[in-house]
Backbone as numpy.savetxt, mean C-alpha at the origin, in Angstrom:
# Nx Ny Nz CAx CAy CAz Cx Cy Cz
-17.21 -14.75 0.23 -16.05 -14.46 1.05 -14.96 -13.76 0.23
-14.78 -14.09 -1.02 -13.82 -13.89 -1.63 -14.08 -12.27 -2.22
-15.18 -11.85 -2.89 -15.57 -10.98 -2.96 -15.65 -9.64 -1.84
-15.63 -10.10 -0.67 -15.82 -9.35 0.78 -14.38 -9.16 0.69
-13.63 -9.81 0.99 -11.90 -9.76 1.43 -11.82 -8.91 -0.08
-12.32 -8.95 -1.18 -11.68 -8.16 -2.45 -12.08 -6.53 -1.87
-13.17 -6.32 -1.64 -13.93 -4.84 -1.13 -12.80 -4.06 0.14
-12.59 -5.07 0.89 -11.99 -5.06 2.05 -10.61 -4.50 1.77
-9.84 -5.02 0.84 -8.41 -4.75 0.42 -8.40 -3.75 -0.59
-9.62 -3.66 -1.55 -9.68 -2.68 -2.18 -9.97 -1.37 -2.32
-10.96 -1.49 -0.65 -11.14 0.07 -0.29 -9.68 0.30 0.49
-9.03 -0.19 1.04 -7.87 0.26 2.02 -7.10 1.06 1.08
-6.86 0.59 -0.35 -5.82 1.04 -1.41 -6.80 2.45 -1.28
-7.83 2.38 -1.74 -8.74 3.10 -2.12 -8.47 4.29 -0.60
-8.45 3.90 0.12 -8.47 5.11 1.36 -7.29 5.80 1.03
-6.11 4.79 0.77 -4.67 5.51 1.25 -4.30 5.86 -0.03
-5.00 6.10 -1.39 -5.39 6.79 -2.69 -5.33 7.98 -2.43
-6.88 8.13 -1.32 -7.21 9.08 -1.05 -6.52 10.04 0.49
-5.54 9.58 0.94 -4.82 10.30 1.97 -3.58 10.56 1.09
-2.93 10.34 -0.13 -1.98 10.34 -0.64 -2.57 12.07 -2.01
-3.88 12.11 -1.86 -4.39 12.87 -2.83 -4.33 14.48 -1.98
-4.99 14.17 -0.64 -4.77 14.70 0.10 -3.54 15.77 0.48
-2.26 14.62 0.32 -0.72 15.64 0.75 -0.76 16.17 -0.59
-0.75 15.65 -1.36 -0.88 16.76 -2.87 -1.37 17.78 -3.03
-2.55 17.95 -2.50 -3.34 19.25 -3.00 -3.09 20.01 -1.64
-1.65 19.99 -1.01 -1.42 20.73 0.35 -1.64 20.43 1.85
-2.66 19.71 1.86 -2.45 18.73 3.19 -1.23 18.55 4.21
-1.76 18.22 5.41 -0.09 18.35 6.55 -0.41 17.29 7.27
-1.82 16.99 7.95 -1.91 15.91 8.64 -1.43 14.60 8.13
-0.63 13.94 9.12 -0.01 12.84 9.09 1.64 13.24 8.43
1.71 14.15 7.93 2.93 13.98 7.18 4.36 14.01 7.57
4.41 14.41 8.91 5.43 13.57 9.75 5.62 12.19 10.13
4.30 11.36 10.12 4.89 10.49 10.35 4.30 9.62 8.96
4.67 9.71 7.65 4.35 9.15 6.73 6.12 9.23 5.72
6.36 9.61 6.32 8.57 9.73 5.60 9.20 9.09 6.38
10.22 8.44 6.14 11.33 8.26 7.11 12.03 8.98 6.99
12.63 9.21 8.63 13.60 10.25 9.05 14.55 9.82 9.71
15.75 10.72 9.86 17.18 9.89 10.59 16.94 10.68 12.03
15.93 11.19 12.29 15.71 11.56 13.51 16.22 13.48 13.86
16.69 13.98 12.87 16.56 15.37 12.64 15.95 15.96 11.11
16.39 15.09 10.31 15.60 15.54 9.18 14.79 14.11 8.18
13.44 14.33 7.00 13.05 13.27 6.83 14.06 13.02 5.38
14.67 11.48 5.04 15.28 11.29 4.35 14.96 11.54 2.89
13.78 11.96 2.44 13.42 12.53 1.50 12.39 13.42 1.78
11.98 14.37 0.63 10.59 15.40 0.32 10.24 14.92 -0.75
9.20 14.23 -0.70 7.91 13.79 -1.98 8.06 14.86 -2.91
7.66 14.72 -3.61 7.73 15.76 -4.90 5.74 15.78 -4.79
4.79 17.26 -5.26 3.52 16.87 -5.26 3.26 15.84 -6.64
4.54 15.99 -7.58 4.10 14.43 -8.37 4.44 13.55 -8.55
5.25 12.86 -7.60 5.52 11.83 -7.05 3.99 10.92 -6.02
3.79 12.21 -5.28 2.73 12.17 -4.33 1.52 11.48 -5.25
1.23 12.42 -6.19 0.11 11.98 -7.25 0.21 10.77 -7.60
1.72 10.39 -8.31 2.01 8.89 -8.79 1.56 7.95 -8.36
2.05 7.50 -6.43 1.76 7.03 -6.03 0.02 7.32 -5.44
-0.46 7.87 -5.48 -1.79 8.12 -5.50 -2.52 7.52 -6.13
-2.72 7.70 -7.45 -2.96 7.07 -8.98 -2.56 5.68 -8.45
-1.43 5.15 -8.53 -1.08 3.67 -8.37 -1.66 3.12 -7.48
-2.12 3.65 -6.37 -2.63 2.92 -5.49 -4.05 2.87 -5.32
-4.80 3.98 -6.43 -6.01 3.79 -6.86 -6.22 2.70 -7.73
-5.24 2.40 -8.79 -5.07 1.19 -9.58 -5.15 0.35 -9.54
-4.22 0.01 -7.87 -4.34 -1.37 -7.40 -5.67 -1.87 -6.74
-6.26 -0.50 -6.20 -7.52 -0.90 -5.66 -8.60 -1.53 -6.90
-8.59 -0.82 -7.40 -9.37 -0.99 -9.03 -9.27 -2.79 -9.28
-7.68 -2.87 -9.51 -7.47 -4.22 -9.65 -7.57 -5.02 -8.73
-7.33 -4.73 -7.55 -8.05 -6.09 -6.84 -9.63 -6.56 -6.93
-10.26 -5.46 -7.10 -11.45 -5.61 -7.67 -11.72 -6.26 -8.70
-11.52 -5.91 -9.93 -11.43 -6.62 -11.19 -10.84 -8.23 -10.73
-9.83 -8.49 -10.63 -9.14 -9.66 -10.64 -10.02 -10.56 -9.44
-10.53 -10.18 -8.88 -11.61 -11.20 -7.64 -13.12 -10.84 -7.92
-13.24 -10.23 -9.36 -14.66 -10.57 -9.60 -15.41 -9.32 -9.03
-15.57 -8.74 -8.60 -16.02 -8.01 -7.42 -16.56 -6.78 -8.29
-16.08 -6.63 -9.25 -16.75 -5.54 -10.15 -16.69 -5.85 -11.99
-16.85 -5.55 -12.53 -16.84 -5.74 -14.36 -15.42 -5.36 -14.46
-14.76 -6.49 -15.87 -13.15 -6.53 -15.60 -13.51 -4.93 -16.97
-12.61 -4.41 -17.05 -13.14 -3.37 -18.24 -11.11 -3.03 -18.58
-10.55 -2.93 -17.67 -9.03 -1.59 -17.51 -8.42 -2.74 -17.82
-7.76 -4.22 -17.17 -6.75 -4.69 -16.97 -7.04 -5.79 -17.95
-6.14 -6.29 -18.25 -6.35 -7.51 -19.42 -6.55 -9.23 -18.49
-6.70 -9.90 -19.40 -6.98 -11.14 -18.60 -5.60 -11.66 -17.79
-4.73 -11.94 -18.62 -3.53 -12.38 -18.26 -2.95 -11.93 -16.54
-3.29 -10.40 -16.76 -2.42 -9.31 -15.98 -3.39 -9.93 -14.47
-5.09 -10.00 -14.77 -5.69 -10.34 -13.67 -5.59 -11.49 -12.99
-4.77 -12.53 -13.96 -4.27 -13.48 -13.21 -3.13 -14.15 -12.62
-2.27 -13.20 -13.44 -1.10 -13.22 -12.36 -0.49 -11.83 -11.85
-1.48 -10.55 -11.94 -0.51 -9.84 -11.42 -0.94 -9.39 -9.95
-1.72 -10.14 -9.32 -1.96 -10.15 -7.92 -0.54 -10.42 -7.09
-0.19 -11.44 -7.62 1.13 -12.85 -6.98 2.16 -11.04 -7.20
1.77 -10.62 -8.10 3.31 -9.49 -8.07 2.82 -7.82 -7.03
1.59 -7.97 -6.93 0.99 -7.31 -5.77 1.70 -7.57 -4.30
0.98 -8.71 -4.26 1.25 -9.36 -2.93 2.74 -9.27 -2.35
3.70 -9.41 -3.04 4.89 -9.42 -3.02 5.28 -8.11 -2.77
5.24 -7.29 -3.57 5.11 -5.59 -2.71 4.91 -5.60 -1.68
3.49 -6.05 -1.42 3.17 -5.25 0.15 3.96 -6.25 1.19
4.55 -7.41 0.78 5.00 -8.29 1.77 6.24 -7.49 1.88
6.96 -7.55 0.82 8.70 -6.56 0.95 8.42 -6.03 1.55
7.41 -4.42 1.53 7.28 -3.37 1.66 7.47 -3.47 3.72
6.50 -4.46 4.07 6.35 -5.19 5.41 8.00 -5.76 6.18
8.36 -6.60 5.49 9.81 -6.80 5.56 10.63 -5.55 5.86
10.72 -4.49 4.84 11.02 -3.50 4.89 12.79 -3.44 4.18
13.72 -2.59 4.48 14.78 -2.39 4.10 16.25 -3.08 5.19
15.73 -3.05 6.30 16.28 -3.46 7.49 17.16 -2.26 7.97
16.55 -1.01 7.44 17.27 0.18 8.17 16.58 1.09 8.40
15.96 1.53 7.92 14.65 2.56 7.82 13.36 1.94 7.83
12.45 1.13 7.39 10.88 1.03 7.13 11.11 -0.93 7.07
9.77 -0.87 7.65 9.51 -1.42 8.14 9.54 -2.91 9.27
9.15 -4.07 9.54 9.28 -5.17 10.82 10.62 -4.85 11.62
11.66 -4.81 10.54 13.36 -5.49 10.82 14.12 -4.16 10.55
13.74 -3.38 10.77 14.30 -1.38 11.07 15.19 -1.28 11.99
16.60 -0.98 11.61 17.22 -0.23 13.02 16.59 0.47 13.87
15.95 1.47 12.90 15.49 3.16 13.24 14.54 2.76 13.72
14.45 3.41 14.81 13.03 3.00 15.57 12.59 3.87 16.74
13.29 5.03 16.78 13.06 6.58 17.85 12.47 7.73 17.36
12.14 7.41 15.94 11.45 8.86 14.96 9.56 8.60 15.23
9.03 9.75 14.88 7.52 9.15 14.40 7.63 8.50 13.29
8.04 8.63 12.27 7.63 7.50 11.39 7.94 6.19 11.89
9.00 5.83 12.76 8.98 4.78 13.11 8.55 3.82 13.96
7.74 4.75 14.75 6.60 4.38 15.89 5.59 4.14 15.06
5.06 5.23 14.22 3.68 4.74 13.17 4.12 3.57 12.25
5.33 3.39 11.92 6.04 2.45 10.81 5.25 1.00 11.71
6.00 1.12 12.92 5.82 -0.33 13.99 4.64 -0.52 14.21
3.98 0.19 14.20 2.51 0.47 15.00 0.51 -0.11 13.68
1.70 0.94 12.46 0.61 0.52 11.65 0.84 0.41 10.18
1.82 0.73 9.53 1.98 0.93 8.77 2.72 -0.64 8.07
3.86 -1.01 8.55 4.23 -2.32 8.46 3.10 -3.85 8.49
2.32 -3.10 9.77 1.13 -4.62 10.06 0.22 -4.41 8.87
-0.24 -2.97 8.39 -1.34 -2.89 7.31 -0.44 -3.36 6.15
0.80 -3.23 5.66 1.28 -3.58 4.49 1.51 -5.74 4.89
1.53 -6.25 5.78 1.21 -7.49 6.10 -0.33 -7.94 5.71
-1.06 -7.21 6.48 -2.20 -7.40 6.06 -2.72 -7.24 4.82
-2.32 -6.36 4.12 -2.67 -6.51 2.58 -1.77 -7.85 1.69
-0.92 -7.73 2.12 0.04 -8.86 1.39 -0.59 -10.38 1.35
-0.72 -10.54 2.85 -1.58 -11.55 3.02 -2.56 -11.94 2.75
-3.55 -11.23 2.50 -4.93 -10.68 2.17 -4.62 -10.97 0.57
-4.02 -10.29 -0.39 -3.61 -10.41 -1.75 -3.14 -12.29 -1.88
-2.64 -12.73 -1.22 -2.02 -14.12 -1.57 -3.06 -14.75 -1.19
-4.08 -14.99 -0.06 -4.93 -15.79 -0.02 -6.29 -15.28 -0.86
-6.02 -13.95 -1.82 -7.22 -14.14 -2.95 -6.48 -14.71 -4.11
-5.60 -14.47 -4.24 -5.04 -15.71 -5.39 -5.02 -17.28 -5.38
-4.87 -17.40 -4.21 -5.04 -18.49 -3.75 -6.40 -19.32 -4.07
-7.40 -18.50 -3.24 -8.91 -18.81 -3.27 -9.80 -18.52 -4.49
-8.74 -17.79 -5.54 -9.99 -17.38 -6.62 -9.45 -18.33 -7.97
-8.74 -19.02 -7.55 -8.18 -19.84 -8.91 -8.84 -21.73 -8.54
């Protein structure tokens, strides 16, 4: 089970790795509704290496949820890091879910843009779902 839920959380990083690799190398789909916007313009423009950054990082994390639940040979992350740096995972994607309480995500004023329909719709519940998902493999693998 524990191994399944690791694959499970680790390809998702692993997908949105790869949709984040995507706007980099020029890509458009989705990219309205992947910014927040005040409803005429989006409150920032990604930089393409910013884009990458977070790309990379979120290939990382996939990597490491793997490693840290067994699920593949530990080789990149050290022992320590695999055992507590899930608990500092999890916590990301839970904030991230929470959100700012003005822009992104549950508790958003903004809520008339596309990003904030996709924010409500999927983006907030998938950053729940990973959060959650991350705390009950820490949970279950210790």
């Amino acid at each position: 089970m524990i191994e399944a839920m690791a694959w499970i959380v680790g390809g998702i990083l692993f997908l949105l790795s790869g949709i984040h690799w995507y706007w980099a190398a020029g890509g458009s789909w989705g990219g309205e509704a992947a910014v927040p916007s005040n409803g005429k313009a989006p409150l920032f423009r990604p930089s393409k290496t910013a884009t990458i950054l977070v790309a990379v990082a979120l290939a990382l994390a996939g990597w490491f949820v793997l490693e840290a639940n067994e699920a593949v040979e530990s080789f990149l992350f050290s022992k320590w890091l695999l055992r507590y740096g899930g608990w500092a995972l999890s916590v990301v994607f839970l904030l991230r879910a929470i959100g700012d309480f003005r822009w992104v995500g549950f508790f958003k004023k903004q809520i008339d843009t596309p990003f904030a329909k996709w924010d409500t719709q999927l983006h907030s519940p998938l950053c729940l779902f990973l959060g959650v998902c991350l705390v009950a493999l820490q949970l279950l693998s210790r």
